[in-house]
KERODO-608302 format. One record per residue (C-alpha): residue number from 1; x, y, z. Coordinates in Angstrom, 1 decimal. Layout:
BEGIN
+-----+--------+--------+--------+
!   n !     c1 !     c2 !     c3 !
+-----+--------+--------+--------+
! NUM !      X !      Y !      Z !
...
+-----+--------+--------+--------+
This chain:
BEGIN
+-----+--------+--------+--------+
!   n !     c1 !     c2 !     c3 !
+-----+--------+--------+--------+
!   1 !  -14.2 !   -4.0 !   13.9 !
!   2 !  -14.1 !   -0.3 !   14.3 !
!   3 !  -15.8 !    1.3 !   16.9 !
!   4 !  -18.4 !    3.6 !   16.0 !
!   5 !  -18.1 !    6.6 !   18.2 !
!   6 !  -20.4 !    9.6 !   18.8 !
!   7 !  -21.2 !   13.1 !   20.9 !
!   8 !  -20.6 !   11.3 !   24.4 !
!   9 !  -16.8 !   10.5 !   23.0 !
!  10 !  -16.3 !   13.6 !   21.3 !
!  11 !  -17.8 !   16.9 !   21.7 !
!  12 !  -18.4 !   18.7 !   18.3 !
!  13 !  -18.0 !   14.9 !   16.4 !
!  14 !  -19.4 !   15.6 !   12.9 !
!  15 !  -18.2 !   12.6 !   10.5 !
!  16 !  -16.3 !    9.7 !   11.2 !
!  17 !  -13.8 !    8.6 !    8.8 !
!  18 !  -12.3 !    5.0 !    9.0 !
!  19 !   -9.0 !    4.3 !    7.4 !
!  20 !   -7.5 !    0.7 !    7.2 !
!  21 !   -3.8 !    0.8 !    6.8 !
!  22 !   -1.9 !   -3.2 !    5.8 !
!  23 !    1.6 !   -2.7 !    6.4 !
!  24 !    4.3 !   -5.1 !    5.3 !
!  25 !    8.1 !   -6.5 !    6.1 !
!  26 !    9.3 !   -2.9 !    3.4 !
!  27 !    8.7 !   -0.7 !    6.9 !
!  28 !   10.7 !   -2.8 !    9.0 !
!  29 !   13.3 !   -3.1 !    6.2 !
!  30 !   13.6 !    0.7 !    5.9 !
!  31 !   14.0 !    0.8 !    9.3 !
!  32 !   16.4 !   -1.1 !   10.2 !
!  33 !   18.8 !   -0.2 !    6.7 !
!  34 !   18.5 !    3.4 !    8.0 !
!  35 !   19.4 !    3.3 !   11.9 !
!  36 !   20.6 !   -0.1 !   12.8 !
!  37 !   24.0 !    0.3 !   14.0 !
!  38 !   26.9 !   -1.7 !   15.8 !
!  39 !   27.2 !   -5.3 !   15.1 !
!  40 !   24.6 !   -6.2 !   12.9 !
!  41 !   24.6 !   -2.8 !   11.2 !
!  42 !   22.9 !   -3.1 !    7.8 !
!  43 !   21.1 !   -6.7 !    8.9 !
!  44 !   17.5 !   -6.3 !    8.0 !
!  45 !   14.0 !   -8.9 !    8.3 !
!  46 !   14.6 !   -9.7 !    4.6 !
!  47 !   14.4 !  -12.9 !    3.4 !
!  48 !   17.9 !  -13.1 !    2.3 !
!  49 !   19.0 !  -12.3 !    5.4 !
!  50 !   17.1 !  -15.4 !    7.2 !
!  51 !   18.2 !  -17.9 !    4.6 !
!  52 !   22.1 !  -16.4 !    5.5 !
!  53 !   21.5 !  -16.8 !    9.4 !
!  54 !   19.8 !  -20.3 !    8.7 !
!  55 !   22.7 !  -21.4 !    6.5 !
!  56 !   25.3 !  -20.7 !    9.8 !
!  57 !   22.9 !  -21.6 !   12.6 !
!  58 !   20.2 !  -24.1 !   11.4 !
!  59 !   21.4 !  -27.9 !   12.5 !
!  60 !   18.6 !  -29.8 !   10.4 !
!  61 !   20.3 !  -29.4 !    7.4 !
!  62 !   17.3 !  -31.7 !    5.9 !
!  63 !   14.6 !  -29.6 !    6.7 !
!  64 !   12.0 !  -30.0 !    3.8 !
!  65 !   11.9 !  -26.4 !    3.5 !
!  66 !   15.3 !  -25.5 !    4.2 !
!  67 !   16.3 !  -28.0 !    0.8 !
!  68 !   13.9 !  -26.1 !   -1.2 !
!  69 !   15.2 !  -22.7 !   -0.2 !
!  70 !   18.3 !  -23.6 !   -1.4 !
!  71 !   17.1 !  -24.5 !   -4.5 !
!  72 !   15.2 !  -21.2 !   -5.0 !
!  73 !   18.3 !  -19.4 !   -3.7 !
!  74 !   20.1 !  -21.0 !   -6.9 !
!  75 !   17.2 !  -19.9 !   -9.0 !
!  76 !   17.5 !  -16.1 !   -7.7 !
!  77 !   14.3 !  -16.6 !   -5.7 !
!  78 !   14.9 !  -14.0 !   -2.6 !
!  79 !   11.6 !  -12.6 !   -1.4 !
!  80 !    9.5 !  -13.7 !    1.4 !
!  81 !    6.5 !  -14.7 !   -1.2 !
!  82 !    9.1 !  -16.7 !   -3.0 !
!  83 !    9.2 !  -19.0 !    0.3 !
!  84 !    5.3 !  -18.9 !    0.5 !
!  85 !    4.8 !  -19.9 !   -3.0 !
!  86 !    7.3 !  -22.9 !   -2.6 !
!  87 !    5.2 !  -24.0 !    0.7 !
!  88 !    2.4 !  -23.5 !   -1.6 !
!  89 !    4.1 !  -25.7 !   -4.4 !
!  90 !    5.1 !  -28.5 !   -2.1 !
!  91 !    1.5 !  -29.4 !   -0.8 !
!  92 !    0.0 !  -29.0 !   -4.2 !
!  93 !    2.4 !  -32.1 !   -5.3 !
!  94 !    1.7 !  -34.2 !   -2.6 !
!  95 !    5.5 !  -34.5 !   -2.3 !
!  96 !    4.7 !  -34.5 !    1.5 !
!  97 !    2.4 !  -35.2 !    3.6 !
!  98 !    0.8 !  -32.1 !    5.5 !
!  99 !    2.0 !  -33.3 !    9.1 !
! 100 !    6.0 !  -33.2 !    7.2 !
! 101 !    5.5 !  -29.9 !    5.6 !
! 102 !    4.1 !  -29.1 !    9.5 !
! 103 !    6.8 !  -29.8 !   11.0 !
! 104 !    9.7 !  -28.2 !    8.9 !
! 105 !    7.5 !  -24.9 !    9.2 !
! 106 !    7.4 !  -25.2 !   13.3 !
! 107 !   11.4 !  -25.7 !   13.0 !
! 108 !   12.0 !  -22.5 !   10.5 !
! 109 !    9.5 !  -21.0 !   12.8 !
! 110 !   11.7 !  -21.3 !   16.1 !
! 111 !   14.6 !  -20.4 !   14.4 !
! 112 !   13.1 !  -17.0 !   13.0 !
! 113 !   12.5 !  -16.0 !   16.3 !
! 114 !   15.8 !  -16.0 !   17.4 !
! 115 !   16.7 !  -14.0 !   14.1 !
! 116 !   14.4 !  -11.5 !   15.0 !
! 117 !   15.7 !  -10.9 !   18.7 !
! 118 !   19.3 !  -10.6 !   17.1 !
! 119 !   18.1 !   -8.0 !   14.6 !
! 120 !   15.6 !   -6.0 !   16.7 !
! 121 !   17.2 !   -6.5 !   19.7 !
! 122 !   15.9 !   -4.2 !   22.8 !
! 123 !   18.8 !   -2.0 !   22.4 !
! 124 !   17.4 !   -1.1 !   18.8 !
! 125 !   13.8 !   -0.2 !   19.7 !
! 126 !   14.7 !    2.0 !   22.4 !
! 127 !   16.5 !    4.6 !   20.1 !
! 128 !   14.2 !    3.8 !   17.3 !
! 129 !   11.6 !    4.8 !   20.0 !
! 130 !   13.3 !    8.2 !   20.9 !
! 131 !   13.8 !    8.7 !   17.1 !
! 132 !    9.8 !    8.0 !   16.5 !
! 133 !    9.3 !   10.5 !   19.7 !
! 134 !   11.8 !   13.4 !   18.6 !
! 135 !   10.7 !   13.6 !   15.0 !
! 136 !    6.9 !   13.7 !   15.2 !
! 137 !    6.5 !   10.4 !   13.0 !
! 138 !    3.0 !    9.2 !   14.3 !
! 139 !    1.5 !   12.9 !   13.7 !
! 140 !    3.0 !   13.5 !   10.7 !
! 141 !    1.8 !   10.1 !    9.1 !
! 142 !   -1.6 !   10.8 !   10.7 !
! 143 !   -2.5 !   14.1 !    9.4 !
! 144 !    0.0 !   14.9 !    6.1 !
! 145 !   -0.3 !   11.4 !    4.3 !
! 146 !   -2.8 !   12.7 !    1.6 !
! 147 !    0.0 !   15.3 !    0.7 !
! 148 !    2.1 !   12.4 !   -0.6 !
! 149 !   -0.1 !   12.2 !   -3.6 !
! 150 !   -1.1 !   15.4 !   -6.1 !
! 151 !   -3.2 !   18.0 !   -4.8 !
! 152 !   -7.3 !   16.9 !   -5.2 !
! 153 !   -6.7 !   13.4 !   -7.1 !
! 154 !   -8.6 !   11.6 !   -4.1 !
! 155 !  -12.4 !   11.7 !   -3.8 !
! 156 !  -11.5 !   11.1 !    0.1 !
! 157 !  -10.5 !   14.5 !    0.6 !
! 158 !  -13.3 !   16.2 !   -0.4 !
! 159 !  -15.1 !   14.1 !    2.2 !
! 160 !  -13.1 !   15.2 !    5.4 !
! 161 !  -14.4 !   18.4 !    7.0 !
! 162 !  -14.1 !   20.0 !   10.9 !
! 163 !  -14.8 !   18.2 !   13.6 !
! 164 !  -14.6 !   15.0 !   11.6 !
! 165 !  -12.7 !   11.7 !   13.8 !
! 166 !   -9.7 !   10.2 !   12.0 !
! 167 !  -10.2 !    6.6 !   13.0 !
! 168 !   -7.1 !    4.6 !   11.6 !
! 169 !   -6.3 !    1.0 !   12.5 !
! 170 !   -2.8 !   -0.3 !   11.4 !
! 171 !   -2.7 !   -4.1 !   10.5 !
! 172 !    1.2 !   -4.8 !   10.8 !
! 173 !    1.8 !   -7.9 !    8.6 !
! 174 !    5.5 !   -7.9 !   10.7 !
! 175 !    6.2 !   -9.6 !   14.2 !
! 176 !    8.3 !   -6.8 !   15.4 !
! 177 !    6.5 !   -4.1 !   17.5 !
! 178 !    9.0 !   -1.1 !   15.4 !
! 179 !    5.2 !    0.1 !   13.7 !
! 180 !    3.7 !    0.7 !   17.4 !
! 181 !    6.9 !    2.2 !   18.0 !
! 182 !    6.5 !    4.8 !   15.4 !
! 183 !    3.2 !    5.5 !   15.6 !
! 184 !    2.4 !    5.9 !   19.2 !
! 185 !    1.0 !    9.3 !   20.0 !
! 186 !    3.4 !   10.3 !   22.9 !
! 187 !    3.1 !   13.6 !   25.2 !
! 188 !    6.0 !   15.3 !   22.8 !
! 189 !    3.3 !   15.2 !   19.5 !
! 190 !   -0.2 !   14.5 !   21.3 !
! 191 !   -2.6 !   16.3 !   24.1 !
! 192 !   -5.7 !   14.6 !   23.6 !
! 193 !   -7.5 !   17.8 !   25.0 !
! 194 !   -4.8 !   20.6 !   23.8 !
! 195 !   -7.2 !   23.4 !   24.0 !
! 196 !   -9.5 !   25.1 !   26.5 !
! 197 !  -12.6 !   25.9 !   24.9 !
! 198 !  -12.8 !   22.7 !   22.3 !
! 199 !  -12.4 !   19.0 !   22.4 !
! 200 !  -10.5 !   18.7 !   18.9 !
! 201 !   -7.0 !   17.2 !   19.4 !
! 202 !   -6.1 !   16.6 !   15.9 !
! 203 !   -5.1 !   19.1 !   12.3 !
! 204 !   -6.0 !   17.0 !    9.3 !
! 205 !   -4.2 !   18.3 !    6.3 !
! 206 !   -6.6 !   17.1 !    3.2 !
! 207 !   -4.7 !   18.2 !    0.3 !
! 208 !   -8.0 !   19.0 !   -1.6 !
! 209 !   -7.2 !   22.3 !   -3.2 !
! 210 !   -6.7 !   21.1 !   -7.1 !
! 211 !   -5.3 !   23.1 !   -9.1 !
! 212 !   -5.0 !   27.5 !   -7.9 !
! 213 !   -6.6 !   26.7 !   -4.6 !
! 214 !   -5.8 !   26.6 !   -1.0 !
! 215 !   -5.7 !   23.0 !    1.3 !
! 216 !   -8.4 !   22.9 !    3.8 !
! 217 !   -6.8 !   22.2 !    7.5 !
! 218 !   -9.1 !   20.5 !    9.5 !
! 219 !   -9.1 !   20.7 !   13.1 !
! 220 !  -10.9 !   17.5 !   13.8 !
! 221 !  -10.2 !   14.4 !   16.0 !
! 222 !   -8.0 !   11.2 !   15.5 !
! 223 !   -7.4 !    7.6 !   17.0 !
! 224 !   -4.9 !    5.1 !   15.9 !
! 225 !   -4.8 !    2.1 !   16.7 !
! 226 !   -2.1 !   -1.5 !   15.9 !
! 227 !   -3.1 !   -4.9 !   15.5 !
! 228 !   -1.0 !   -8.1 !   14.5 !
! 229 !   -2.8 !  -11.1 !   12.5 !
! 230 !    0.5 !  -13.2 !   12.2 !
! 231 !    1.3 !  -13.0 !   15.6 !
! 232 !    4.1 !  -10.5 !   17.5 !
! 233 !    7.5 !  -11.3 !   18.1 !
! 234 !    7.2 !  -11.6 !   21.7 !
! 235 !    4.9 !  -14.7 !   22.0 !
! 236 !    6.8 !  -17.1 !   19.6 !
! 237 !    4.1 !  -19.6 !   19.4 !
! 238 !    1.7 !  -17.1 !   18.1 !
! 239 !    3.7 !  -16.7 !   14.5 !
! 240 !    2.3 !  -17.9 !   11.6 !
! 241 !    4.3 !  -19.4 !    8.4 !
! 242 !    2.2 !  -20.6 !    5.5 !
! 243 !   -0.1 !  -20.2 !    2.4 !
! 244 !   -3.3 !  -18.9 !    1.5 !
! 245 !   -5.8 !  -21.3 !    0.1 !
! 246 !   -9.0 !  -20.5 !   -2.4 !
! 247 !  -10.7 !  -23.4 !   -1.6 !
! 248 !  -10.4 !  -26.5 !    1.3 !
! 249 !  -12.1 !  -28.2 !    3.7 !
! 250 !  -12.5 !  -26.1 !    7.3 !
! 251 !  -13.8 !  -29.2 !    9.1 !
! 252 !  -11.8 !  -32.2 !    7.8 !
! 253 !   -9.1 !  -30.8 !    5.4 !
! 254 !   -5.5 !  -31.4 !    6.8 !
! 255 !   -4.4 !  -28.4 !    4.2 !
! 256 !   -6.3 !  -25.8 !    7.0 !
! 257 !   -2.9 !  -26.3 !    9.0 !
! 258 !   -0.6 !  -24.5 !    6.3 !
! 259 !   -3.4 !  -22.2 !    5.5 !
! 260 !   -2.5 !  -18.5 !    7.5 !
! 261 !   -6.3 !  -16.9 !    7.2 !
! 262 !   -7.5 !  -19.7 !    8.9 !
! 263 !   -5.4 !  -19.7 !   11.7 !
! 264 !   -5.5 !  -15.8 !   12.1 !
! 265 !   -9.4 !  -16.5 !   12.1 !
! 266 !   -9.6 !  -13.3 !    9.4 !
! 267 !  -13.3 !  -13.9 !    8.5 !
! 268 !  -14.2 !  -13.6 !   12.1 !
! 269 !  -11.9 !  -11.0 !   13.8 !
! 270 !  -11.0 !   -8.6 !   10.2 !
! 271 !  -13.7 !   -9.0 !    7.8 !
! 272 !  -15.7 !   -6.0 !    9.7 !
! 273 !  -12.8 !   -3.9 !    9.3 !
! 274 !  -12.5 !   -4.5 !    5.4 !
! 275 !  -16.3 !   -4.0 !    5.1 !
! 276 !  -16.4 !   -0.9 !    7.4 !
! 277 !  -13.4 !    1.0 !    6.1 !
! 278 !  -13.9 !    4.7 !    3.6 !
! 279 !  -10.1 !    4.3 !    2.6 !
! 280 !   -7.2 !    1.7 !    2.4 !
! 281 !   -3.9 !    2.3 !    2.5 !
! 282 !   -0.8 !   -0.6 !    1.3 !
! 283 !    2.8 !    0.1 !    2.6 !
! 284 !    5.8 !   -2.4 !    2.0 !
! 285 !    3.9 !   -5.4 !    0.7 !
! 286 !    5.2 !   -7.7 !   -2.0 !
! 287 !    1.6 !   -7.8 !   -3.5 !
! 288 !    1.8 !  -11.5 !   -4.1 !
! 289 !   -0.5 !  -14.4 !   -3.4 !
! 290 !    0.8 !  -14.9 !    0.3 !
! 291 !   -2.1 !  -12.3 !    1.4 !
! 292 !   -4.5 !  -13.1 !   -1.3 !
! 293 !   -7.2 !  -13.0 !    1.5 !
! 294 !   -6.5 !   -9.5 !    2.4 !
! 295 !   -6.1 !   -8.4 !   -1.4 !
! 296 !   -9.3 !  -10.0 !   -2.4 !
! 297 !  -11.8 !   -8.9 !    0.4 !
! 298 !  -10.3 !   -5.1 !   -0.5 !
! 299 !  -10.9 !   -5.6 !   -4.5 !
! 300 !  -14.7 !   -6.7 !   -3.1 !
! 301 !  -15.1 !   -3.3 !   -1.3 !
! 302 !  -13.7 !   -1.1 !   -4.5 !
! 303 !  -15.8 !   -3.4 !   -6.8 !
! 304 !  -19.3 !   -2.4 !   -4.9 !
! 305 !  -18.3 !    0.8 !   -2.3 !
! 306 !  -17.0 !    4.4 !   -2.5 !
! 307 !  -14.0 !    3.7 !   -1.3 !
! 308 !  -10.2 !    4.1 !   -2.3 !
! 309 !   -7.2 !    2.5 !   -2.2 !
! 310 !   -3.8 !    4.1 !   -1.8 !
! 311 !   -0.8 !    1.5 !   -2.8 !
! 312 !    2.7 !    2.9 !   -1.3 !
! 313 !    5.5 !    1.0 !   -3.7 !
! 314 !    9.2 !    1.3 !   -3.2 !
! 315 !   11.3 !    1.9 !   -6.4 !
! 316 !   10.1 !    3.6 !   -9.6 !
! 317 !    7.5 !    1.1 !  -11.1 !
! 318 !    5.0 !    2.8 !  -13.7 !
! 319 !    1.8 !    3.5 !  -12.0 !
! 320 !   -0.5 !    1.1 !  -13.9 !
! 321 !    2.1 !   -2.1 !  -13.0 !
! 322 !    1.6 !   -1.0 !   -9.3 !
! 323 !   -2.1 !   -1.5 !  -10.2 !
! 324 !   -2.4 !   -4.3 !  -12.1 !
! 325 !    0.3 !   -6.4 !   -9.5 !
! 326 !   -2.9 !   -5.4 !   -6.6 !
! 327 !   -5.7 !   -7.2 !   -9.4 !
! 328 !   -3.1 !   -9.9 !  -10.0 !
! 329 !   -2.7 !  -10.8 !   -6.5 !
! 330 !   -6.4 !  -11.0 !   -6.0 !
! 331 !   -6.4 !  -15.0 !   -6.4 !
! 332 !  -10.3 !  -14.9 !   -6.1 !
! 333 !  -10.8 !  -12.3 !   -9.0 !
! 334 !   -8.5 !  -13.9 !  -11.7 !
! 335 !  -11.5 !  -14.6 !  -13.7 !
! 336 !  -13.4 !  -11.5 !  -12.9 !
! 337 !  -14.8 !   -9.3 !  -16.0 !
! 338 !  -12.5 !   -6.5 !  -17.7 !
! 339 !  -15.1 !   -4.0 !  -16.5 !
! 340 !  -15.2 !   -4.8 !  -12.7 !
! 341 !  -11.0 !   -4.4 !  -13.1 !
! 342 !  -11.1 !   -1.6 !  -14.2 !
! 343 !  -13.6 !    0.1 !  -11.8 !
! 344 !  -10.8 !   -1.4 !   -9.3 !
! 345 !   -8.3 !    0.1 !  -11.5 !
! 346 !   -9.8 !    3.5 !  -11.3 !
! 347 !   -9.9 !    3.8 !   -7.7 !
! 348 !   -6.1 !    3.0 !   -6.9 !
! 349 !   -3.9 !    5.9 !   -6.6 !
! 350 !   -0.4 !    4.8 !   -6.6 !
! 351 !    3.0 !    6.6 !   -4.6 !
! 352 !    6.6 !    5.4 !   -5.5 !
! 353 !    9.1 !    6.2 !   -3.8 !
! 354 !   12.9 !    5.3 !   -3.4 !
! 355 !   14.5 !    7.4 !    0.0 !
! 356 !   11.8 !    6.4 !    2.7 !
! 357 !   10.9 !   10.6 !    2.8 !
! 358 !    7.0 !   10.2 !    2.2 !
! 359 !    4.7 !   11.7 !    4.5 !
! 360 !    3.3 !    7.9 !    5.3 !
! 361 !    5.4 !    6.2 !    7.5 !
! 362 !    8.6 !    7.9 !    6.1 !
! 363 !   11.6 !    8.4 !    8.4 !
! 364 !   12.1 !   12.6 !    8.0 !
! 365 !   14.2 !   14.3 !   10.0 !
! 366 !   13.7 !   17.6 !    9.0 !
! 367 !   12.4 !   20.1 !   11.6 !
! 368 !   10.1 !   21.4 !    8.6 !
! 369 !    8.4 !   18.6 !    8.9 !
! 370 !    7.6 !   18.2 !   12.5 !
! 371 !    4.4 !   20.3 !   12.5 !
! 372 !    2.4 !   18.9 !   15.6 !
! 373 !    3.5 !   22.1 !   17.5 !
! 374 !    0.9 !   24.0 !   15.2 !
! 375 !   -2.1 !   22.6 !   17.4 !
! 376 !   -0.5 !   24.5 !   20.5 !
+-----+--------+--------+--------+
């Protein structure tokens, strides 16, 4: 959960403002499309890109899931939710028993490990980490991200103030470690007591100006921190594969071993987050069932708190399809009344985008935008 914090952490604290951030496999894409070089220049985490290596490397041609990628691959299915969905299809027939689907999940499951250490190899993160480091990419996410959306259009703005805590907690759907990479606050973009006379190590820019008027610049406090409910790259074992499920049985139920929120114990170790959180934030996700649990508890929290959501969407989809793909994913809501939609509707803002240069985990280069040097 996050942390309350108070006077004896921060000198001058006045608010505390706690922003939830779900990032998807679209970061890690981005990433590696723009600065993976040499040999596997252009290779990416996409799921197009593990059914090629599995087609050349995979010696259980008869993997249960393996056969029905093919198929979907015929059928122009190439997203990761696509391969969810199928899991998902597979135990809803009863085409195979639970300890069958199991096992062809561990196999894929060794197998994308290797994947991931041929595309993020080390060799990879340690110039992404020098890029991450020379371009200010954690402070410029941290304190400019409310400028990738029009001047005053969120209610969150007008909240911020000095001396407020900017308490963000990253929940990095990918195994790779390229998000703590970017957003680590290193000695080149952070001093977390900069000045003499004052505590505050932080500028929040709030773009709250509207229309004629001038952005508040907040000199306030932040902390950032990463966490990985899928597991991390670097313990193989700790991956999860599988589906999300409305309804089974926790105690008997052989379904709970496909079933990812159950496994990544989300009631327990994330529901505080979800309930404790003043604004979300959705980068490079597919917005399909396959995080239904995470979709559904957010909807809860715009259904019955003041809170926002802000849904970062690559390409150039129409604002309200952004929005209504977020409701559609919400498995649990399907049936929910047109009037709680659209008081979900109406506190989504939406940002498209199509050359990674957002504010948000975009991957500038410009010295215009490195501004951390304005807190010295």
């Amino acid at each position: 959960m996050f942390k309350e914090y108070d006077r004896n952490s921060f000198n001058e604290l006045n608010k505390q403002h706690n922003i939830l951030a779900l990032v998807g496999n679209g970061f890690d894409i981005g990433a590696l499309k723009k600065y993976k070089k040499g040999i596997a220049s252009g290779k990416t985490t996409s799921y197009p890109e593990f059914y090629n290596y599995l087609l050349s490397d995979l010696t259980n041609k008869d993997n249960i899931l393996f056969k029905e990628m093919k198929k979907d691959k015929e059928n122009d299915k190439d997203n990761w939710s696509d391969f969810e969905n199928t899991l998902s299809q597979l135990l809803k027939k009863s085409s195979y028993n639970v300890s069958e689907l199991e096992k062809s999940v561990d196999e894929l499951q060794k197998y994308f490990i290797m994947f991931l250490n041929e595309v993020v190899d080390y060799s990879f993160i340690l110039e992404f980490n020098q890029l991450a480091r020379k371009n200010k990419w954690a402070w410029n996410t941290l304190s400019h991200f409310l400028r990738d959306l029009p001047s005053g259009e969120t209610k969150f703005a007008s909240k911020t103030g000095c001396y407020d805590l900017f308490n963000f907690v990253f929940v990095n759907f990918n195994y790779t470690n390229l998000l703590e990479n970017y957003l680590y606050l290193d000695k080149n973009q952070f001093d977390p007591h900069v000045h003499k006379n004052v505590d505050t190590n932080f500028l929040f820019y709030s773009n709250n100006a509207g229309s004629g008027g001038s952005e508040s610049i907040w000199s306030s406090y932040v902390l950032c921190d990463v966490i990985h409910p899928h597991g991390i790259q670097g313990v193989p074992r700790s991956l999860l594969f599988g589906i999300d499920l409305k309804e089974y049985d926790k105690g008997r139920s052989f379904e709970k071993k496909l079933v990812k929120p159950y496994w990544a114990r989300c009631e327990v170790k994330y529901r505080d987050y979800i309930e404790t959180a003043e604004l979300f934030i959705i980068y490079g996700m597919s917005l399909g069932e396959m995080d239904a649990w995470w979709m559904d508890a957010i909807y809860d929290e715009l259904l019955s708190r003041d809170v926002e959501l802000i849904i970062y969407m690559y390409g150039d989809s129409d604002e309200e399809i952004v929005k209504k793909k977020f409701i559609n994913s919400c498995v649990r809501h399907l049936g929910d009344s047109k009037t709680n939609r659209e008081v979900v509707n109406n506190k989504i803002h939406v940002v498209t985008f199509v050359d990674n240069t957002t504010w948000f985990l975009g991957f500038n280069q410009n010295d215009e935008y490195n501004t951390s040097n304005e807190m010295k």
